[in-house]
N, C-alpha and C positions, 0 to 999 in steps of 0.2 A: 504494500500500500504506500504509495508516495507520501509525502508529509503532506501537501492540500488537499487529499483527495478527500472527499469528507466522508464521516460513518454514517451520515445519513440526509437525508432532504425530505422535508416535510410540505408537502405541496397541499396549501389549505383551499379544498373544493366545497363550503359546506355553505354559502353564502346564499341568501336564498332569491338575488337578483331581481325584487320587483319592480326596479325601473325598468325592466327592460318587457312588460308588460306581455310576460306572452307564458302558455305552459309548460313552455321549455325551458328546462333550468340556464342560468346564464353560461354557463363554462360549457355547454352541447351546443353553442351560437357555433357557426362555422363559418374559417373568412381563408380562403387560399386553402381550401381540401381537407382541411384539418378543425376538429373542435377547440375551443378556446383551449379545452383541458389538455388535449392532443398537443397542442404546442407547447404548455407549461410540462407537459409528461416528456416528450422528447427531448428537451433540454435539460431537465433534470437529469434525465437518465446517463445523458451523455457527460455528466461528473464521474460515472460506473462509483456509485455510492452503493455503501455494503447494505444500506436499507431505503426504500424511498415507500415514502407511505402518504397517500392521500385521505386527508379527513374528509367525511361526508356526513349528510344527516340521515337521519333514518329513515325517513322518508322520502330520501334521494337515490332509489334503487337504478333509475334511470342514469346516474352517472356512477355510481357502482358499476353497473352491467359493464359501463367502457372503460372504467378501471380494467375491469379482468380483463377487457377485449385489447386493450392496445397496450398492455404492461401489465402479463402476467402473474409477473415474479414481483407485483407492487404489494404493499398491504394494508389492507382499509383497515382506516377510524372511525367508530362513527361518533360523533359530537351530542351532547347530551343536551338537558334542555336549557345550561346556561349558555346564555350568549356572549359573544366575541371572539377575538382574534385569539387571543391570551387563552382562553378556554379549550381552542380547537386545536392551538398546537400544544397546549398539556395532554389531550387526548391521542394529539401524534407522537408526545412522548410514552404514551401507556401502553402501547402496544410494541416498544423497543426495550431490550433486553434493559433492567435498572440497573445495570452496574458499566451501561456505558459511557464511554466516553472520548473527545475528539470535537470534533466542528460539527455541527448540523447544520445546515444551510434550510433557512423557514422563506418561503416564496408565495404569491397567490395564485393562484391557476389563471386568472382574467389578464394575464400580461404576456397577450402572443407574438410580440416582436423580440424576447429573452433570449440572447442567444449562449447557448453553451460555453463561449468567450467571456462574457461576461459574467457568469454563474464563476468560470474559473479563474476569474482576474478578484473576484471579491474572496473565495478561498484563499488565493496565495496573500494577497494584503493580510487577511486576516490570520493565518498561522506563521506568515513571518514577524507580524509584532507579537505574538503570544499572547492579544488581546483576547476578554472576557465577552465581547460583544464587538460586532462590526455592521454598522447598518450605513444603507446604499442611500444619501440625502441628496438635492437635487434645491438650486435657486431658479426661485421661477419670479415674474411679476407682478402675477395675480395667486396669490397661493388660497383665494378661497377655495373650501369644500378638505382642505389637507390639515395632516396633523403639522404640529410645527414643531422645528428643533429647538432645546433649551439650550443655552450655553450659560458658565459660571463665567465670574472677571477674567479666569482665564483662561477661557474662551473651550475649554474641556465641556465638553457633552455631559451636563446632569440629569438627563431628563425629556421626554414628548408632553407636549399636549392634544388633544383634539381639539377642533377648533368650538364644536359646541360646549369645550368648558376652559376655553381659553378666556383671559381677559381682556378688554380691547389693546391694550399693548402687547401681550403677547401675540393678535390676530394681525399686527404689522410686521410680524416675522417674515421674513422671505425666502426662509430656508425649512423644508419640507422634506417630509418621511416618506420617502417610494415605498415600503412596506416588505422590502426585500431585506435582510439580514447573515449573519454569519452567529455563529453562536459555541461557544464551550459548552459542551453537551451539562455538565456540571452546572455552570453557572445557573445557562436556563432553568434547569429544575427545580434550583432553590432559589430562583428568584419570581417563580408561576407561584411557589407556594407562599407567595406575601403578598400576591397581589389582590386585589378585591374589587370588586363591584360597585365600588360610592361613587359614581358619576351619571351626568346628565341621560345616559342612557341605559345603565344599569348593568353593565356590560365588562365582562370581562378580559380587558385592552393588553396586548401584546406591547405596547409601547408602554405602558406599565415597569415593565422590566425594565426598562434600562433606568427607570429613575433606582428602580428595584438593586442593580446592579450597582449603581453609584453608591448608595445608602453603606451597601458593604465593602466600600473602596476596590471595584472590581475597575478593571482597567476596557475604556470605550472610546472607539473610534470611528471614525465616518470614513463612506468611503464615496468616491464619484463615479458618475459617465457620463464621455462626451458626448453620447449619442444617447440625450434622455429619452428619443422615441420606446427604447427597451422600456423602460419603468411604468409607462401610461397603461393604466388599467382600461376596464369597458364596465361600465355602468347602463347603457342606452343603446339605443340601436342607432343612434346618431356616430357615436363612440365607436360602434361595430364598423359601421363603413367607411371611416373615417381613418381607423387605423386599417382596413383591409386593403383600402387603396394604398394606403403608406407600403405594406406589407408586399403586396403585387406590382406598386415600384420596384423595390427591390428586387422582386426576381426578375424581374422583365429586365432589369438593369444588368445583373448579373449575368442574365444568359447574351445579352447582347453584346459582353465585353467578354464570354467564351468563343463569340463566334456563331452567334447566331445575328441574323436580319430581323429585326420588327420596323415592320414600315409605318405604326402607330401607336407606341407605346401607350396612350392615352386611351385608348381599345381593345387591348389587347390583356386577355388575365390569362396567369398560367399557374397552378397551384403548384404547392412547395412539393409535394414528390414526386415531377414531372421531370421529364428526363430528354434533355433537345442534343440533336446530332449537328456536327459541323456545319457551317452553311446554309444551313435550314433557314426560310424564306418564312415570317408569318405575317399575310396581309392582316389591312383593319378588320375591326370586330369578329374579332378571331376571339376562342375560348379552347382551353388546353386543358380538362383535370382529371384527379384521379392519379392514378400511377402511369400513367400514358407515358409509352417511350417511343419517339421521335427520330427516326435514323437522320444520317449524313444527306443533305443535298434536297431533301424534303420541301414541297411547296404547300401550306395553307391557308386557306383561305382565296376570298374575304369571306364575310357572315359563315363562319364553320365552327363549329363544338363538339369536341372529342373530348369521350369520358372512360379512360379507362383501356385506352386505343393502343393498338401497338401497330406502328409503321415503317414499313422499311425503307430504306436506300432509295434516295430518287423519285420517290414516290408523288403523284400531286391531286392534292386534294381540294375541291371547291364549293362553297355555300352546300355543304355537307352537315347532318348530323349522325353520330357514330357513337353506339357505347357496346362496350365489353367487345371487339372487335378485330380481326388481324387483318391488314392492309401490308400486302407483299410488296416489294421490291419494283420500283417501274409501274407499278399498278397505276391508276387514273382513276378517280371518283368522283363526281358531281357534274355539273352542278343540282342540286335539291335531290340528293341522294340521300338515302334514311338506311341507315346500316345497324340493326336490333344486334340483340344479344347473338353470340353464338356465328357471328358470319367470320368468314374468311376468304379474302381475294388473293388467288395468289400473281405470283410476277408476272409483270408485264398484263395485267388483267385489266378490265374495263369495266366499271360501272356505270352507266350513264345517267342524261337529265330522268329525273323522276320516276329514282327504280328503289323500292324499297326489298331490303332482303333478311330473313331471320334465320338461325340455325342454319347456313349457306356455304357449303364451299364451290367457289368459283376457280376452276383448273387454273393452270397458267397460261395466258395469252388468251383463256378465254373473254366472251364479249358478251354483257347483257346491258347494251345500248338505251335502249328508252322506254318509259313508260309503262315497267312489268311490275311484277311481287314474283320472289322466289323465295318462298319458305319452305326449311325441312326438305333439302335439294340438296344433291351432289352435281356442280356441274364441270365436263372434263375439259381438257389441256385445248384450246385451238378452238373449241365451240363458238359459233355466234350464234343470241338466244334472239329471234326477229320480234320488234315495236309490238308493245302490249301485250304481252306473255302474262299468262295467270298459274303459276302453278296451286293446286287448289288443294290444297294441304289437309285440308281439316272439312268431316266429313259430319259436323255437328256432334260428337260425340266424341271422337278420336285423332289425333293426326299423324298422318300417315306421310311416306317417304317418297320421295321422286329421283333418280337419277338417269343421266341422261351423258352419253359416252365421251368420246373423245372425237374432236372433229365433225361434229351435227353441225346441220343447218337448220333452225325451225321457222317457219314462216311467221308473219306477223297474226296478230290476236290470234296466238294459241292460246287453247285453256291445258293444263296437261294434269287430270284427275289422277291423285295419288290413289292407291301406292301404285306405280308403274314405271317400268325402264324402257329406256331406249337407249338402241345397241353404237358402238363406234359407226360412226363413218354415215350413220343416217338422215333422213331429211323429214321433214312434215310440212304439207302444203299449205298455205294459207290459212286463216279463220278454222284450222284445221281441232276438234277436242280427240286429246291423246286420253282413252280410257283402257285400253290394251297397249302392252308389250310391243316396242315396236324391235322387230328385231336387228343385226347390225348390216348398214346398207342399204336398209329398205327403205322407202319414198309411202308415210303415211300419210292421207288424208278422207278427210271423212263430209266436207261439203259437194253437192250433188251438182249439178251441171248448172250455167243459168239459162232462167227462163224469162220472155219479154209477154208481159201482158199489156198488149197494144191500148194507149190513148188511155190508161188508168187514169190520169190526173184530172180528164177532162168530164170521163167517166162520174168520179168518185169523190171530186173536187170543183164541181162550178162554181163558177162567183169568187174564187177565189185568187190572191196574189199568181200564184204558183199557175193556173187556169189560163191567166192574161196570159204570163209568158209564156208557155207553149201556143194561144193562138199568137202572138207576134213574130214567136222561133218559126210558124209556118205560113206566113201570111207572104204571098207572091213579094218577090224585090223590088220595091218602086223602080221600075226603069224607065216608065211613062209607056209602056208597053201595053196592048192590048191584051187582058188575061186570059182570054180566048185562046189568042193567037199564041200564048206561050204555053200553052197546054200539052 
């Protein structure tokens, strides 16, 4: 164990977020792919702390459930019915071994721009001075709404306040508690057990401590950063996209000084576990999330959103949406292409304008051009599927499978009734519905000969638009001719 590494990180989730007016607890808000908590949990984690433990309320099952889901090896608190900061991480001390000791690092989950740099620059500050307490303070302008820092004559940290039980000179403080900490696993414990509840909100305050700590001549430090966007919590859904766009700056930023193209960063969102390949081109109002990995040389967009996509090499994609998805090598997709679950193009393949396709492998080089649905389809290597193809999947009750060979040609508005195969090398005529087996080579169609029912419109249709124009399409040529005579 290095000496900063800390024995543990107490990420307090138990807050019960009513500003943010919705029944979703505030740390499951998600901004860049991830929940509030998801970003407070990965940071943590990346200290590889021997414990990291999330307080919740007990009636917060819903952010338990994503404890266990995104950080197994985490271990829940749950917070009891006193309230505050101070109370929630004595309950994240009660579920760590009592004889430990080291640095704990206490964080709150609603601070999703935390980067693991940061988390690891306040450990080493704090175990290279062998301080009792190290909390992350921050001067701002307007520090309404924040706790504030005390200072003695000499200028040593005695103490927080809140600002509801601050007095108006102390509410002209302008140095303020980011709520982020470092802590002597020791200190903290015997400094939670002095603290108490006599304040404007009855609450049991984490910043308590450090006056707590002062009282016993324990030694306290502040720590900064220059980059206070880290420290800004979310209270509102104002807050939420406010910081989301700060957030989706940054990647967009980042990837574009890896070598990627954004032709409008101001449109463009790409979530943090997205993964872009050299050179890769992404027009305006472009959308990237999910775990979507993005090969070398890639084009997409404009209007396109990929959830979860995987794309290969060279590939170019336009006014597309796509989820859970493989897009091969050279492939070409859209524009207003709809790519469900379960599809796969392979290289050099074609999707065209307004083809949607589910559970779909598309061979390589094959081509389903315009205006089909291919669901629950195997289609082969070379195939071109002709203008308004219906594979009909689903039979009201069950759905069933379609494959269709290698090197087919199918005419336009096929219907092709699952479950049914057709062989290499075959064709289907026009308007043609595939309900059988077509075998390989064969030329299936099933419309009958045409038939001409003379003068129907005039027949079946008088008086009307369509009526006028056939007597005009046959009314003699004004030539100045006698009609007679041109008979």
């Amino acid at each position: 164990m290095t000496p900063s590494r800390p024995v543990a990180v107490i990420v307090l989730a138990a807050g019960g977020g009513t500003r943010m007016r919705s029944s979703t607890p505030k740390v499951l808000h998600r901004i860049c792919g991830r929940s509030l908590l998801g970003h407070s949990l990965a940071a943590a984690r990346s200290l590889d702390p021997e414990h990291l433990v999330v307080v919740v309320r007990p009636d917060r099952e819903r952010v338990a459930e994503q404890v266990r889901a995104l950080d197994p090896q985490a271990i829940l608190a749950d917070q009891d019915e006193v309230a505050g900061t101070g109370r929630a991480a004595e309950c994240g001390l009660a579920v760590l071994p009592p004889d430990l000791t080291g640095t704990v690092i206490v964080m709150m989950a609603d601070v999703p721009l935390i980067t693991a740099e940061a988390l690891d620059g306040l450990a080493k500050r704090h175990v290279s001075g062998g301080y009792d307490v190290t909390m992350v303070t921050l001067s701002i302008a307007d520090p309404t709404g924040y706790g504030r820092i005390l200072r003695g004559d000499d200028e040593t940290v005695v103490g927080t306040v809140e600002e509801r039980d601050a007095t108006p000179q102390q509410r002209e403080i302008t140095e303020v508690n980011s709520g982020l900490y470092a802590f002597d696993a020791s200190a903290l414990r015997d400094a939670l057990g002095l603290v108490g509840t006599d304040n404007a909100q009855g609450e049991k305050y984490l910043t308590d401590v450090i006056a707590a700590v002062h009282a016993k001549g324990g030694r306290i430090q502040t720590h900064t950063l220059a980059d206070v966007w880290q420290l800004e919590g979310i209270n509102d859904r104002v807050q939420l996209a406010r910081l989301g766009a700060e957030l989706n700056r940054r990647i967009v930023e980042r990837w574009m000084r890896a070598g990627v193209t954004v032709v409008d960063p101001a449109t463009t969102w790409i979530d943090v576990d997205v993964t872009l390949g050299r050179d890769a081109t992404i027009h305006p109002h472009t959308q990237i999330h999910g775990a979507s990995t993005i090969g070398d040389d890639v084009v997409i967009g404009p209007d396109t959103t990929l959830t979860d996509v995987e794309v290969g090499d060279g590939a170019t994609i336009v006014r597309t949406q796509a989820l859970l998805a493989v897009i091969g090598a050279r492939a070409t997709v859209g524009p207003f292409a709809h790519l469900r679950p379960g599809t796969e193009v392979g290289p050099d393949a074609k999707i065209g304008e307004f083809v949607g396709t589910k559970n779909a492998t598309i061979g390589e080089g094959a081509k389903v051009p315009h205006l089909s649905y291919v669901g629950d389809a195997v289609i082969g290597e070379g195939t071109n599927i002709g203008a308004g193809t219906i594979i009909a999947n689903y039979d009201g009750v069950a759905k069933h499978r379609t494959s269709i060979g290698a090197h087919c040609r199918t005419g336009a508005n096929n219907t092709f009734v699952a479950p049914v195969t057709v062989g290499d090398g075959a064709a289907t005529g026009a308007g043609t519905v595939v309900r059988q087996d077509v075998p390989p080579g064969d030329l299936a169609v099933s419309s009958g000969p045409q038939r001409l029912l003379a003068d129907w419109t005039r027949r079946r249709r008088p008086g009307t638009p369509g009526a006028a124009a056939v007597d005009s399409a046959l009314e003699p040529a004004s030539t100045g001719a006698d009609p007679e005579e041109s008979r």
